[in-house]
Backbone as XML, in Angstrom:
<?xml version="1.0"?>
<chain id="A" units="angstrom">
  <residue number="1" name="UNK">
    <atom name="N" x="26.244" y="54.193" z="3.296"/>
    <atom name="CA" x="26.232" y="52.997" z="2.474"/>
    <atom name="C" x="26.796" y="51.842" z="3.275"/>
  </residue>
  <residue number="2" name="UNK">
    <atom name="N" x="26.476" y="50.669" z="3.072"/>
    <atom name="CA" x="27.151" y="49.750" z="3.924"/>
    <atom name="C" x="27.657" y="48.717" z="2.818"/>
  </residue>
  <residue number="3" name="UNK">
    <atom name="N" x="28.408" y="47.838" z="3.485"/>
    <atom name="CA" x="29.281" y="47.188" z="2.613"/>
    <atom name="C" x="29.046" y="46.449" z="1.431"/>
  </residue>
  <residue number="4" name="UNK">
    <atom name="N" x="28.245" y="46.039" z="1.520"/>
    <atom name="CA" x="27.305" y="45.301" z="0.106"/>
    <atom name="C" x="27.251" y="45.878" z="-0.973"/>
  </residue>
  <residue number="5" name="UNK">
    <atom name="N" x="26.667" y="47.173" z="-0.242"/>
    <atom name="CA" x="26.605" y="48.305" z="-1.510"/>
    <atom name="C" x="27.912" y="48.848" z="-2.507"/>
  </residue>
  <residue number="6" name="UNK">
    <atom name="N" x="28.625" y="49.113" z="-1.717"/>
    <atom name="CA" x="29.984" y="49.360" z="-2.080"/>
    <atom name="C" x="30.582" y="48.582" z="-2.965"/>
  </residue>
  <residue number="7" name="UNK">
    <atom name="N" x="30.407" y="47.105" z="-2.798"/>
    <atom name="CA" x="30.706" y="46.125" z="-3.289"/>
    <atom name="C" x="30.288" y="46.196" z="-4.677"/>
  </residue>
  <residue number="8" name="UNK">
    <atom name="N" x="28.935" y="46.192" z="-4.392"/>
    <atom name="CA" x="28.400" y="46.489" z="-5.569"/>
    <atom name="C" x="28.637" y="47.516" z="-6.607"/>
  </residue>
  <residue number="9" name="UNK">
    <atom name="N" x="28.670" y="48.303" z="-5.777"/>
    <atom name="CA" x="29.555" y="50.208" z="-6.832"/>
    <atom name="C" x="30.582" y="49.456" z="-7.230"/>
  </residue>
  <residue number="10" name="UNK">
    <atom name="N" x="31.601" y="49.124" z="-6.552"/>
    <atom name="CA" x="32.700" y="49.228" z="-7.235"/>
    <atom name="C" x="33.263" y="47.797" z="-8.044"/>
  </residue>
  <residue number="11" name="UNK">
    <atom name="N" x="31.741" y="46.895" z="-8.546"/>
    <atom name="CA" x="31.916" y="45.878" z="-9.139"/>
    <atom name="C" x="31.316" y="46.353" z="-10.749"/>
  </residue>
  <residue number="12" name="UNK">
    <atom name="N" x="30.461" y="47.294" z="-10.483"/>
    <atom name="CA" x="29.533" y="47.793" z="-11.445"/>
    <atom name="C" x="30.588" y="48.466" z="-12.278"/>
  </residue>
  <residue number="13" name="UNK">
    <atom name="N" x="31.517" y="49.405" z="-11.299"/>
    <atom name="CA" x="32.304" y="50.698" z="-12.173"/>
    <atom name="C" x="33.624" y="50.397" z="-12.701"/>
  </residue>
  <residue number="14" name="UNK">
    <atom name="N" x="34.212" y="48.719" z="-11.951"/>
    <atom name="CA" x="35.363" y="48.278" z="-12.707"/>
    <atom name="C" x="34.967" y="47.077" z="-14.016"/>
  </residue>
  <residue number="15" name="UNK">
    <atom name="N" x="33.462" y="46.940" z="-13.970"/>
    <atom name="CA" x="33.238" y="45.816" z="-14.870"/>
    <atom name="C" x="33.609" y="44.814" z="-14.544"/>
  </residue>
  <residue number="16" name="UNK">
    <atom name="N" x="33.639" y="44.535" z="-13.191"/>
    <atom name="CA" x="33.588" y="43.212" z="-12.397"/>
    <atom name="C" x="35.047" y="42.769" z="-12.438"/>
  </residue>
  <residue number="17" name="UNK">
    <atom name="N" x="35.845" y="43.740" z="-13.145"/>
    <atom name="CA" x="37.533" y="42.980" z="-13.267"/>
    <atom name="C" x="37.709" y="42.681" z="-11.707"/>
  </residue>
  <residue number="18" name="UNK">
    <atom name="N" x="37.177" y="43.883" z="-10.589"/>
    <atom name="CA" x="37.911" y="43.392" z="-9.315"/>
    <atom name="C" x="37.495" y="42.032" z="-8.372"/>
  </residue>
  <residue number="19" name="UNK">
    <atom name="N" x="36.382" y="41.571" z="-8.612"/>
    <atom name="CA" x="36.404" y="40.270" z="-8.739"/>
    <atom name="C" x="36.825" y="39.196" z="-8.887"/>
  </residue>
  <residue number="20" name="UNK">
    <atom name="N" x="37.895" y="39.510" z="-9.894"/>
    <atom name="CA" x="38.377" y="38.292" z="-10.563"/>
    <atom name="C" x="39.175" y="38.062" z="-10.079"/>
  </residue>
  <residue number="21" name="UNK">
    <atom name="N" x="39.381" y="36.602" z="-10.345"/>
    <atom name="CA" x="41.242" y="36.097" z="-9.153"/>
    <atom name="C" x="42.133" y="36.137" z="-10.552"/>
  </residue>
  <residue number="22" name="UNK">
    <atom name="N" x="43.238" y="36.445" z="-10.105"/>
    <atom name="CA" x="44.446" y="36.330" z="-11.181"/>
    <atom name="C" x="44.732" y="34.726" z="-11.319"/>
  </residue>
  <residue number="23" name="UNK">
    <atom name="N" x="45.080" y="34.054" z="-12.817"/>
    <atom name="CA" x="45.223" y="33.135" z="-12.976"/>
    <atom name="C" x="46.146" y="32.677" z="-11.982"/>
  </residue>
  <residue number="24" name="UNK">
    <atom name="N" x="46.119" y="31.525" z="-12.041"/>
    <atom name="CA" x="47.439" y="30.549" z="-11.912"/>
    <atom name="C" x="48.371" y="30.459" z="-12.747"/>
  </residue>
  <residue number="25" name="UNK">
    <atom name="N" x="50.066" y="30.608" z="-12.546"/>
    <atom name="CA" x="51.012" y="30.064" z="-13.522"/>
    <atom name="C" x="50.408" y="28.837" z="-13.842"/>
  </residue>
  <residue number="26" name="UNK">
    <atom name="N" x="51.449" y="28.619" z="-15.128"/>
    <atom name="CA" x="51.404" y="26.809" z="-15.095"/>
    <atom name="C" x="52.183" y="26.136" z="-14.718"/>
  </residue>
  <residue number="27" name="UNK">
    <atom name="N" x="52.402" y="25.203" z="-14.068"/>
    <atom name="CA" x="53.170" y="24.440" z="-13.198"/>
    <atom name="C" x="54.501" y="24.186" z="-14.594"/>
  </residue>
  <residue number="28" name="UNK">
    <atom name="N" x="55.632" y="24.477" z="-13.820"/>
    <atom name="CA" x="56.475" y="24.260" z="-14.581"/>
    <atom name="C" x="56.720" y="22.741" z="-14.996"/>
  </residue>
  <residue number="29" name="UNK">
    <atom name="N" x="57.516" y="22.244" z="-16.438"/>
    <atom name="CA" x="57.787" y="21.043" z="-16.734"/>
    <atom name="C" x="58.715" y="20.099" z="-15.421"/>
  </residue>
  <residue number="30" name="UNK">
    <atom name="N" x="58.384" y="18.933" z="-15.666"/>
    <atom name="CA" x="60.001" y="18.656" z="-14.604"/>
    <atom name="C" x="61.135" y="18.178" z="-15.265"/>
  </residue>
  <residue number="31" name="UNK">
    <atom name="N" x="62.150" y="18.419" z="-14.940"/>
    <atom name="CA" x="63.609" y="18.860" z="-15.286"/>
    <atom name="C" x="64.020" y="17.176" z="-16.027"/>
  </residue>
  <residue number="32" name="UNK">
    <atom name="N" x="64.249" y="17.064" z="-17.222"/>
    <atom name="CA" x="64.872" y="15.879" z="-18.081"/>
    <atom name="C" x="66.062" y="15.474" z="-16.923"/>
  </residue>
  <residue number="33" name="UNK">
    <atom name="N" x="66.006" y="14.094" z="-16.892"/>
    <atom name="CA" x="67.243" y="13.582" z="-15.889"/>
    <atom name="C" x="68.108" y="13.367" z="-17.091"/>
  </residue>
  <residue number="34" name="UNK">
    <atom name="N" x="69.298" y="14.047" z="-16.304"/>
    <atom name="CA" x="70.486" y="13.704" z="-17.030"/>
    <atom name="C" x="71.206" y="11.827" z="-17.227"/>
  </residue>
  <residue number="35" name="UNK">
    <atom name="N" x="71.285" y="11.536" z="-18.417"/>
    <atom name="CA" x="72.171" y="9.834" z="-18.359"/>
    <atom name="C" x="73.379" y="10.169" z="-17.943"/>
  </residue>
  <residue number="36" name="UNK">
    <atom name="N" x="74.434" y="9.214" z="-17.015"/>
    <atom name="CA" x="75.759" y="9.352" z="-17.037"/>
    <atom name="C" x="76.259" y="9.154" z="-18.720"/>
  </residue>
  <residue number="37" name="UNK">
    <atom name="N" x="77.533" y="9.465" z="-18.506"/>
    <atom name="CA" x="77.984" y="9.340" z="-19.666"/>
    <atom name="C" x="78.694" y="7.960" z="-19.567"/>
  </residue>
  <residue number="38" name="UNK">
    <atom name="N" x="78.356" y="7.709" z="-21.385"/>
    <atom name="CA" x="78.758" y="6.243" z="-21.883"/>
    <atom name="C" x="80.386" y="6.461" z="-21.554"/>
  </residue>
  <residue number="39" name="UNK">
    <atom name="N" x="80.539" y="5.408" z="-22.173"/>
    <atom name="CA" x="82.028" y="4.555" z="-22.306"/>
    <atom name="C" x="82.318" y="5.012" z="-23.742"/>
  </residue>
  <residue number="40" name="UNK">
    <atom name="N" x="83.264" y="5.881" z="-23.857"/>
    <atom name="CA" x="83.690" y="6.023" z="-25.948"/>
    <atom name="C" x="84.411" y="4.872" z="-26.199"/>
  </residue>
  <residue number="41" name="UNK">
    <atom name="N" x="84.444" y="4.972" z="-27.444"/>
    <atom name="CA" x="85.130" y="3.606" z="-28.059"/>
    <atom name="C" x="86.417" y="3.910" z="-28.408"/>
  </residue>
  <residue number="42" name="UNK">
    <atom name="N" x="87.154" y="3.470" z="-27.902"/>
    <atom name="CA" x="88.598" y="4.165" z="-27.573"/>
    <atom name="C" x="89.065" y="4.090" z="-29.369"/>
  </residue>
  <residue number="43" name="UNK">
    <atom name="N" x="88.588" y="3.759" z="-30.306"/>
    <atom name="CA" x="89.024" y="3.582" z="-31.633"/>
    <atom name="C" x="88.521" y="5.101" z="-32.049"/>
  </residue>
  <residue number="44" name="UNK">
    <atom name="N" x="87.636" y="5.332" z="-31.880"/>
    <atom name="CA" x="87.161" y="6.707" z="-31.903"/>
    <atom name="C" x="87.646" y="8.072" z="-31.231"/>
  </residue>
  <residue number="45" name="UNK">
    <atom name="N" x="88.116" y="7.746" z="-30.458"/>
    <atom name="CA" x="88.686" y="8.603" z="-29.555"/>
    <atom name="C" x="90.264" y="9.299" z="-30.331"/>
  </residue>
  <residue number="46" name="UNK">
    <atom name="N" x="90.791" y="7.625" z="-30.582"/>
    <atom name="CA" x="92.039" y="8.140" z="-31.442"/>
    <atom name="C" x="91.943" y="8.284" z="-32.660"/>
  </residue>
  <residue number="47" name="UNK">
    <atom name="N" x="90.641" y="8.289" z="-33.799"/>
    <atom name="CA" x="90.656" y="8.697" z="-34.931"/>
    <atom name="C" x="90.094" y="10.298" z="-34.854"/>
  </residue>
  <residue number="48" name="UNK">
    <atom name="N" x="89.842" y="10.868" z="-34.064"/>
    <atom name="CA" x="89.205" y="12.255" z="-33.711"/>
    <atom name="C" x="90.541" y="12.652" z="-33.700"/>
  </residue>
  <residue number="49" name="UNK">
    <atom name="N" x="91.060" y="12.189" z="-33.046"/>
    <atom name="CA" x="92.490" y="12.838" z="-32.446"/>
    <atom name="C" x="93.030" y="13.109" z="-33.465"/>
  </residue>
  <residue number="50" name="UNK">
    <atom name="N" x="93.511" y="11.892" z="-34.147"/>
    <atom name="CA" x="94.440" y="11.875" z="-35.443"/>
    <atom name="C" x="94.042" y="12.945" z="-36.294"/>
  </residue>
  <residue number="51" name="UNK">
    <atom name="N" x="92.597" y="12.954" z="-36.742"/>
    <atom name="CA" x="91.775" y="13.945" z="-37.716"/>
    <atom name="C" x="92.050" y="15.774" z="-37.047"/>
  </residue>
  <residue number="52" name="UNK">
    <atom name="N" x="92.347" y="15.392" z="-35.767"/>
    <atom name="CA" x="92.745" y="16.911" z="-35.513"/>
    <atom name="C" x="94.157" y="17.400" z="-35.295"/>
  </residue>
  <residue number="53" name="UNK">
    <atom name="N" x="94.685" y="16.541" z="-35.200"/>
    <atom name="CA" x="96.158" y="16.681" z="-35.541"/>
    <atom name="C" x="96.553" y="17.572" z="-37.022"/>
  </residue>
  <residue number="54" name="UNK">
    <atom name="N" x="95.650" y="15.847" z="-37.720"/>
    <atom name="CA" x="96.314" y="16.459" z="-39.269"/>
    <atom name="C" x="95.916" y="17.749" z="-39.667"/>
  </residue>
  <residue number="55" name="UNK">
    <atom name="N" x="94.934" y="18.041" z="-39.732"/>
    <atom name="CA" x="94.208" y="19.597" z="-39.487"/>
    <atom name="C" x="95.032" y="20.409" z="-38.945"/>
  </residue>
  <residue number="56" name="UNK">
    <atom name="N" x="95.517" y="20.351" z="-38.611"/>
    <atom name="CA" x="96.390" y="21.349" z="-37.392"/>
    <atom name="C" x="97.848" y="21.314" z="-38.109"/>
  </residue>
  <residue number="57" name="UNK">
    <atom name="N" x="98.356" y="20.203" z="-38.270"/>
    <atom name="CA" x="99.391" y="20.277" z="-39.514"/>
    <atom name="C" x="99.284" y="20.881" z="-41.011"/>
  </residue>
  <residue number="58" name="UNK">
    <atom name="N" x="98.313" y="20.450" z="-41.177"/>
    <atom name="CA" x="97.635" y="21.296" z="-42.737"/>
    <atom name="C" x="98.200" y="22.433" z="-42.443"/>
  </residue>
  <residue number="59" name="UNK">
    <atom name="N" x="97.193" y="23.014" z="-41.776"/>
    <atom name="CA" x="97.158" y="24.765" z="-41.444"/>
    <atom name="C" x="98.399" y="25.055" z="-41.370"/>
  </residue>
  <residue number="60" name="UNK">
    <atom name="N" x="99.208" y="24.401" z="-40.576"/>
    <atom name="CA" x="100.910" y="25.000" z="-40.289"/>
    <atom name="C" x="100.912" y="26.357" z="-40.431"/>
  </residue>
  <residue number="61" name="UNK">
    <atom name="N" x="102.372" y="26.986" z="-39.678"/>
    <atom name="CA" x="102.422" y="28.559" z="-39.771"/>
    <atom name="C" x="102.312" y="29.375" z="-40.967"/>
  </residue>
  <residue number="62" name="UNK">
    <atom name="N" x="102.207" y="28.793" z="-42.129"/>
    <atom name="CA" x="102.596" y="29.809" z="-43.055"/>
    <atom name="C" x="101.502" y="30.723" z="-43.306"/>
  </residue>
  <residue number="63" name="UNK">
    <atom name="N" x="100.149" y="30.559" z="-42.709"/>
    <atom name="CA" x="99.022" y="31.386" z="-43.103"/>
    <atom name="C" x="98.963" y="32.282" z="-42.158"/>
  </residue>
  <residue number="64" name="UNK">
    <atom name="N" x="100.268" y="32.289" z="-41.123"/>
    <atom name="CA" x="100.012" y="33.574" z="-40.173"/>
    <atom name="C" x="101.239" y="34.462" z="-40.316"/>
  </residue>
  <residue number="65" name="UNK">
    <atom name="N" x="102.557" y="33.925" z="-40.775"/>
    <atom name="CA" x="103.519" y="34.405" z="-41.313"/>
    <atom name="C" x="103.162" y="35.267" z="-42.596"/>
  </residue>
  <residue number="66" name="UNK">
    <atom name="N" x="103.071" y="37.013" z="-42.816"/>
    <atom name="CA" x="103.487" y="37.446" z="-43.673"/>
    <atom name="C" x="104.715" y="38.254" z="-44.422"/>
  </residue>
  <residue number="67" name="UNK">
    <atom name="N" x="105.736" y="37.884" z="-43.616"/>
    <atom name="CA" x="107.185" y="38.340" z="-44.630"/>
    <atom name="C" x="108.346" y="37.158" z="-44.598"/>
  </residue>
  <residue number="68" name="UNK">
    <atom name="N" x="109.411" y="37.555" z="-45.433"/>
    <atom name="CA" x="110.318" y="36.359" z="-45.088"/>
    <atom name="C" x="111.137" y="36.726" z="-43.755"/>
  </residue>
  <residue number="69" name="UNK">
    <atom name="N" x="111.945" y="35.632" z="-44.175"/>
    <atom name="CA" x="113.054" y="36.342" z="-43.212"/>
    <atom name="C" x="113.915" y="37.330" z="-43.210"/>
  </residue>
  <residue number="70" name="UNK">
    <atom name="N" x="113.530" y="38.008" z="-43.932"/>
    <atom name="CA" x="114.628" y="39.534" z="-44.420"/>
    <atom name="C" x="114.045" y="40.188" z="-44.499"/>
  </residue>
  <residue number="71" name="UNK">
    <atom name="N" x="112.276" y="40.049" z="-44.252"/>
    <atom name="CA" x="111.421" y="41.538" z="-43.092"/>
    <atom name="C" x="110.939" y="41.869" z="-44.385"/>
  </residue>
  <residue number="72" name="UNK">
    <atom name="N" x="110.236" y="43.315" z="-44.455"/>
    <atom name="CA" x="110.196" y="44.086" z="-45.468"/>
    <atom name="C" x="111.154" y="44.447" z="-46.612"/>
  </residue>
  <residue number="73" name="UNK">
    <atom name="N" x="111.188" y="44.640" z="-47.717"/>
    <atom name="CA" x="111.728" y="45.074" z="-48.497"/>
    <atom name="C" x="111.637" y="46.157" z="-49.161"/>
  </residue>
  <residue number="74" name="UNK">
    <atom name="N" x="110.378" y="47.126" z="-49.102"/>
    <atom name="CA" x="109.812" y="48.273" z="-49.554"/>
    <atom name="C" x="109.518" y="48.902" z="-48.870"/>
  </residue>
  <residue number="75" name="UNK">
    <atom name="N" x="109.798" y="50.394" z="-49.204"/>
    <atom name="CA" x="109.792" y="51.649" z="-48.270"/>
    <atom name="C" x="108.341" y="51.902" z="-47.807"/>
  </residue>
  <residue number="76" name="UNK">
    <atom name="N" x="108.346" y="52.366" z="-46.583"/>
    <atom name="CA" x="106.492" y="52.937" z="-46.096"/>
    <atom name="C" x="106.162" y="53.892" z="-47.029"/>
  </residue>
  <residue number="77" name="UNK">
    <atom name="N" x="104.791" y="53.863" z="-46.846"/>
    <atom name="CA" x="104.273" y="54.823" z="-47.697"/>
    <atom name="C" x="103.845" y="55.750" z="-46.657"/>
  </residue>
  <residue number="78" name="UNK">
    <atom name="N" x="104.427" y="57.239" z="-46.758"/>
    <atom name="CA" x="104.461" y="58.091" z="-45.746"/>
    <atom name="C" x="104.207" y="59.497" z="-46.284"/>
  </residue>
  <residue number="79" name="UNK">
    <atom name="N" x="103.458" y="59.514" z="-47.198"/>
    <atom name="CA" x="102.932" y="60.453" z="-48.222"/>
    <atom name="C" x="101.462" y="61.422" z="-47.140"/>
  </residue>
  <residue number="80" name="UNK">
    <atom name="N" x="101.333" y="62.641" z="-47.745"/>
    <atom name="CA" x="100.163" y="62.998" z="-46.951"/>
    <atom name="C" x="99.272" y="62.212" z="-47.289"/>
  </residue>
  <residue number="81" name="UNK">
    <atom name="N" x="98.160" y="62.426" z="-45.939"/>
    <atom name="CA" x="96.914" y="61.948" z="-45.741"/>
    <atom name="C" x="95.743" y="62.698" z="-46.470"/>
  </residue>
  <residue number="82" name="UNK">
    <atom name="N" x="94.996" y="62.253" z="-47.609"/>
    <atom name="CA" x="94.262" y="63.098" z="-48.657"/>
    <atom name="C" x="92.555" y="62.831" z="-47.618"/>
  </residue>
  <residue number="83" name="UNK">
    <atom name="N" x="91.726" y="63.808" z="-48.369"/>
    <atom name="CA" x="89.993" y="63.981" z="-47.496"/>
    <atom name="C" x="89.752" y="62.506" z="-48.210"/>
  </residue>
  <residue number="84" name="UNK">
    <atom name="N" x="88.877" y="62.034" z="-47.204"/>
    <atom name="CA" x="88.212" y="60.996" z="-47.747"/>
    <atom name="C" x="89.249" y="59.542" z="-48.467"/>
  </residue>
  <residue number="85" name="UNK">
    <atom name="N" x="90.192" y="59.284" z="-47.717"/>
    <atom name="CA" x="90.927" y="58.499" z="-48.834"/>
    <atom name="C" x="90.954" y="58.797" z="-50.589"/>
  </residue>
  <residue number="86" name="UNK">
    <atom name="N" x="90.650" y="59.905" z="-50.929"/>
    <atom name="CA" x="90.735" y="60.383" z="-52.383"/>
    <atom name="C" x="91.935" y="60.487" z="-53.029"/>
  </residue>
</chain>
């Protein structure tokens, strides 16, 4: 057989897929330029601030504090361990 032929066989028996060229990607987007950054308005700057301050005062320790200062007052519970919490 000479080369033509071959060509031919083995265009016939893949259904011409080997023929085919593989696409092209698509050209990727180009990259958004970044703006420098503005100038804040220094009035803004210190009402953010303030607003997170007070926030932060709100909260204060007492929502992470749970006993007083004289600790526990009630004995552990040191009873057996039942199946299943039952």
């Amino acid at each position: 057989m000479c080369g033509s032929s071959l060509k031919k066989i083995v265009k016939v028996a893949t259904l011409g897929l080997v023929d085919m060229e593989t696409p092209k990607p698509p050209s990727a987007p180009d990259a958004p330029t970044q703006s420098t950054p503005t100038a804040v308005d220094p009035g803004v700057t210190q009402a953010r601030e303030d607003e997170r301050r007070r926030r932060a005062a709100a909260a204060g320790a007492g929502s992470t504090i749970l006993t007083g200062a004289g600790g526990l007052n009630t004995t552990a519970q040191t009873g057996q361990k039942t199946l299943l919490g039952a």
